[in-house]
N, C-alpha and C positions, 0 to 999 in steps of 0.2 A: 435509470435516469431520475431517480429522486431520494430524496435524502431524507423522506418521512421516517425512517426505521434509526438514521442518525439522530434526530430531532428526538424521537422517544425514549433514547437511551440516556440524556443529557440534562442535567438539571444548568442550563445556561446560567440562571443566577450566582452557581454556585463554582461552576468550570472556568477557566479561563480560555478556556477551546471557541474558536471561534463557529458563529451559528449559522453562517454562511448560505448559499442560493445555489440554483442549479446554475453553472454560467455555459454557453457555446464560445466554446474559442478554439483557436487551432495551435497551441505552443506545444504539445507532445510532451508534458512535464513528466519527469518522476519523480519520486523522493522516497528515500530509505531512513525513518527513524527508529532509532534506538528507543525500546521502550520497557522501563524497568518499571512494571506492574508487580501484580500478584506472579506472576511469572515474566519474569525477563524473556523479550523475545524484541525482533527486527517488525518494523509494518512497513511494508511496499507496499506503492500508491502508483499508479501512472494515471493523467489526465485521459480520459475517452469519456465522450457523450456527455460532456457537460459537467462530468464529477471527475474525484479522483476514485476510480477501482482500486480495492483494498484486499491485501493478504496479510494475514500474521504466517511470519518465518520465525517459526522457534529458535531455527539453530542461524539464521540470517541470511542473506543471499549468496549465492556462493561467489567466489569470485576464481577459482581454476574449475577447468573443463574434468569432467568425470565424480565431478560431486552433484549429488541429487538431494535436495531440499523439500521437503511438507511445506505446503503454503496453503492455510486456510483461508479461502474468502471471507471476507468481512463486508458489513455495510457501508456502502457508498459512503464519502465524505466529501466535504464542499470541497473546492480548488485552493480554496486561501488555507483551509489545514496542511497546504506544500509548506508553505514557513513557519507553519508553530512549535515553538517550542516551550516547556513548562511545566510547571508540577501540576495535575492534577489530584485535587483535594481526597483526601479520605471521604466515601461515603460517597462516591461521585463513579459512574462506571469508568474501568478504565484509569482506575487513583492511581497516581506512580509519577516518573520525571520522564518525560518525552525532550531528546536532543535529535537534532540532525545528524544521522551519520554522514550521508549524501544525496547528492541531488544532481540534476542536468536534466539535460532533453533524452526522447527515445526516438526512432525512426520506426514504426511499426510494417510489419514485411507480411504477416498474413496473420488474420483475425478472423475462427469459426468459433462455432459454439461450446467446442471445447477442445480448444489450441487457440493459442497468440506465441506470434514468434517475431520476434525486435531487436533492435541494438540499442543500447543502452550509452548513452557517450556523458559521464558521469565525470566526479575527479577523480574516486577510488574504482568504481564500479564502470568498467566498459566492457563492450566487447556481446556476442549476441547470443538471447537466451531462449527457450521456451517454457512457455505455464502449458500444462497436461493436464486435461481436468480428470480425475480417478473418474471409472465407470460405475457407476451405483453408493460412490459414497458422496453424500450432499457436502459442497462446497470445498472439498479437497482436492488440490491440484499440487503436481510435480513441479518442482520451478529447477532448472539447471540450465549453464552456458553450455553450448557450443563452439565449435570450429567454424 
């Protein structure tokens, strides 16, 4: 629930990333951006506890049932990074072009310490998924749809 460790990684003068707050609200966002860095990958975001919770999907989320995804957690991001889109400057963490691929609401159906399992009602992306947290490896979770 706090965005100190975003804050650290961001030269704001220099990003056009917004530098945003913790907010409480209850809209259940997600959003899936395309993000062509030093390595091309997807970042899933869904709105919980005031931020967006964040993963990098190397190979992106899946979108049919029986495909299993790496999602590394990432640091929290404000709520308003759901709409950014933009090139991030050379010399800047995270330098690269961030596009939207998608976005919509989730329904969250159970949240422990390491499982979250939701629906996702997206324009490309629906349909209901689980994040797996790996056991003993820091910040790696499974992400795949279900039935």
């Amino acid at each position: 629930m706090t965005l100190k460790k975003y804050w650290q990684k961001r030269k704001f003068k220099e990003t056009p990333e917004p530098r945003g707050k913790v907010l409480k609200t209850r809209k259940y966002r997600f959003v899936v951006q395309e993000h062509r860095a030093t390595h091309h990958h997807f970042d899933f975001r869904m709105e919980m506890e005031g931020v967006l919770k964040s993963w990098a999907v190397p190979k992106g989320v899946p979108e049919k049932i029986g495909i299993k995804r790496l999602a590394v957690q990432t640091e929290d991001h404000p709520i308003s990074y759901a709409s950014f889109e933009g090139v991030i400057p050379r010399g800047c963490y995270g330098a690269g072009t961030v596009k939207i691929y998608d976005r919509g609401k989730y329904e969250l159906i159970e949240k422990a310490k390491d499982r979250i399992i939701f629906t996702l009602k997206g324009k490309k992306i629906k349909g209901i998924y689980n994040l797996i947290k790996f056991k003993g490896r820091k910040n790696q979770w499974l992400l795949f749809k279900t039935r």
